[in-house]
C-alpha positions in Angstrom: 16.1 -6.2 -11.4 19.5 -6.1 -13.3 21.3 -3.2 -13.6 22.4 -1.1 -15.5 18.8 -0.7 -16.2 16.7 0.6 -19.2 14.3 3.6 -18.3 11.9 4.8 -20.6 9.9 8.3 -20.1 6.9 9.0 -22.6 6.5 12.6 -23.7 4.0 14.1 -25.8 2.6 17.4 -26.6 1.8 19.5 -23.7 3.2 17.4 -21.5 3.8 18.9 -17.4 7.5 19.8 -17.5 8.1 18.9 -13.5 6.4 15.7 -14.0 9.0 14.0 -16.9 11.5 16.5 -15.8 11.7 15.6 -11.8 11.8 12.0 -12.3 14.9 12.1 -14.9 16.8 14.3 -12.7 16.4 11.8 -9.9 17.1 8.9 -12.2 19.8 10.5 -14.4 21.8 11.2 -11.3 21.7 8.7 -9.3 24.8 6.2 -8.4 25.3 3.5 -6.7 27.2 2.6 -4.2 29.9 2.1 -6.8 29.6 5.5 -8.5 28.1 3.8 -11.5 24.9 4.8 -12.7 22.1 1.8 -12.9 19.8 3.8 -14.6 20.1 4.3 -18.5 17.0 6.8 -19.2 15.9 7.3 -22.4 13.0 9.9 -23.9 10.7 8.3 -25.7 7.5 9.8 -28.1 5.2 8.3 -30.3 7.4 10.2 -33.2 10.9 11.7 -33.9 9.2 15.0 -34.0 10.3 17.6 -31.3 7.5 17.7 -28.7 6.8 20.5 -27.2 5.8 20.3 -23.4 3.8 22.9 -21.5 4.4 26.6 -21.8 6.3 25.8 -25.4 9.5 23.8 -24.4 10.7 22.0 -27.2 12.0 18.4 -26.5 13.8 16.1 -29.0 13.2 12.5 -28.2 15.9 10.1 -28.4 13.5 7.5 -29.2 10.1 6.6 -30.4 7.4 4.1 -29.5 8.5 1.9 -32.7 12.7 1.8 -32.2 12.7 1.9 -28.4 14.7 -0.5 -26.8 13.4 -2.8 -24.8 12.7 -0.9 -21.1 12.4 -2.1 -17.7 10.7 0.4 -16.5 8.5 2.7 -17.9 7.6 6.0 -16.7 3.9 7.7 -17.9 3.8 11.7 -16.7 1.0 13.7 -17.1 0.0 17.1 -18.2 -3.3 19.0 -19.9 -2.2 16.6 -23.0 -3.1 13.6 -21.6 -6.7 14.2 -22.2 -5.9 14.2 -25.9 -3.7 11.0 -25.8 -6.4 9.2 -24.2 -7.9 8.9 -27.6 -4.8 7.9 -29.2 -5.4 4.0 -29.4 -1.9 3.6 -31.0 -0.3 5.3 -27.8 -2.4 3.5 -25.7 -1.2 0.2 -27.1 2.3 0.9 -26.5 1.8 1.8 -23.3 -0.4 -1.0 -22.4 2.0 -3.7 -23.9 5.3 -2.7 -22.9 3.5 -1.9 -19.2 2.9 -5.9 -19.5 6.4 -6.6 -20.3 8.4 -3.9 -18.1 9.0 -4.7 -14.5 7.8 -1.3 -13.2 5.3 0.8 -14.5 5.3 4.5 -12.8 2.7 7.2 -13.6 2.8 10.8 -12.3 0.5 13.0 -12.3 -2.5 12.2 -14.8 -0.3 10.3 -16.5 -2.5 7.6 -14.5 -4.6 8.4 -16.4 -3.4 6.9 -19.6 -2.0 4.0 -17.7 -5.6 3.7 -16.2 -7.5 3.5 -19.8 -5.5 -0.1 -20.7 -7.5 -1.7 -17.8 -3.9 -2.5 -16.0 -4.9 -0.5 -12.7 -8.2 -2.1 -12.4 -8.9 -3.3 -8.7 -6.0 -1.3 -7.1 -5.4 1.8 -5.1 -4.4 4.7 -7.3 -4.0 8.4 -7.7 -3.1 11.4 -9.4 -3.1 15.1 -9.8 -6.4 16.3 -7.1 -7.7 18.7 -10.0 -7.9 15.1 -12.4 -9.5 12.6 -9.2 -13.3 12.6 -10.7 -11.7 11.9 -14.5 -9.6 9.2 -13.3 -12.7 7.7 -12.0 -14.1 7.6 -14.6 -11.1 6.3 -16.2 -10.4 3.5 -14.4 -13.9 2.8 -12.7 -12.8 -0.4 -11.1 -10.0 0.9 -9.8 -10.1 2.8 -6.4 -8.9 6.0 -6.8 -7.3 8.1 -3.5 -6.8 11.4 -2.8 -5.1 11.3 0.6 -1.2 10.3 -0.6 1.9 11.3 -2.3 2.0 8.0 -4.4 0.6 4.1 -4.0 2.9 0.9 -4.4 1.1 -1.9 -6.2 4.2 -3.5 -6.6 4.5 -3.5 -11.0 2.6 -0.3 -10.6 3.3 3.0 -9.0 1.1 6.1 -9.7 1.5 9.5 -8.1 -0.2 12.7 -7.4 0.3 15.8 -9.2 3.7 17.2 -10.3 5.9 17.5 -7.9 5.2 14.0 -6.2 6.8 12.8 -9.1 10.4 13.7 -7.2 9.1 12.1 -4.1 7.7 8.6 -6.1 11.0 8.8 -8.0 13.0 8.4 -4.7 11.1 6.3 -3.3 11.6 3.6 -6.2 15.3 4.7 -6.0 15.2 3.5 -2.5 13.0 0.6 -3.3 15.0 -0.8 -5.6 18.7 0.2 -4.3 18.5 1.4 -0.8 17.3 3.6 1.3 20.6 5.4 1.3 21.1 5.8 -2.1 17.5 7.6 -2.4 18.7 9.7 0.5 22.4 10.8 -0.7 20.2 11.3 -4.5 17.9 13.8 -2.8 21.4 15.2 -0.7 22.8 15.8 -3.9 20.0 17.3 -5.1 19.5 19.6 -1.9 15.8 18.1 -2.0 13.4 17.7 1.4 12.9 14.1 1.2 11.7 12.9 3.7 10.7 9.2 2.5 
């Protein structure tokens, strides 16, 4: 992967705060060996609207699904409005084309399972938030859903269990893609129990 590189979170209404929130401070603050940042994240919604997340936060997107540039990796979270947006064919869409054309495709929380409804995670390992398992079966039947782990590598796709594993996935890709001791001076920085 080249970097800089482009980062794209989806929001939408009711969206978990710690899942969108965790993985952009972890992201967002992140240098390299250089001091130079080789994430550019951007906030992306399906409108220019302000969305507001769980318990009422209001977020202004910097981008939406039709003007968003190009990312190279995509980031789904989850929250009690993913069961809406999985009837939302147009969101779906997005997420299933520019999940075909990003390099990495992460999901925490249920936003599996949004990811899971394109048919992209069929015949993998995945997860997601333990209160969401039995819907993300049914999501994704041919996928093989686990309820034993932080967050599963399948290479383009990385999904995560609820909330907070959002921080730990994030790190992880940090180290995957950079080092293991970037990912560890990110979580320093952020005075976060990593342990890898």
């Amino acid at each position: 992967m080249k970097f800089p590189c482009k980062l794209a979170i989806l929001i939408f209404d009711e969206v978990e705060v710690l899942d969108f929130c965790g993985p952009f401070e972890v992201f967002s603050i992140t240098k390299d060996n250089h001091g130079q940042s080789p994430f550019e994240v951007m906030i992306v919604a399906e409108d220019n609207t302000p969305v507001l997340a769980r318990n009422n936060l209001s977020i202004n997107p910097q981008y939406t699904i039709k003007n968003c540039p190009k990312p190279d990796i995509i980031l789904i979270p989850g929250g009690p409005g993913t069961r809406k947006e999985l009837y939302n064919d147009t969101l779906i869409g997005w997420i299933k084309s520019i999940s075909l054309a990003s390099q990495l495709t992460l999901t925490v929380c249920t936003g599996s399972l949004l990811l899971g409804k394109t048919g992209l995670l069929d015949h993998m390992e995945i997860t997601t938030h333990h209160g969401a398992l039995d819907l993300l079966r049914e999501t994704a039947p041919k996928a093989e859903v686990r309820s034993d782990v932080r967050f599963i590598d399948n290479d383009r796709y990385i999904t995560a269990a609820g909330i907070s594993a959002g921080i730990d996935m994030s790190l992880y890709v940090v180290g995957k893609l950079l080092g293991r001791d970037i990912a560890e001076k990110t979580a320093s920085y952020m005075e976060y129990n990593w342990t890898g």
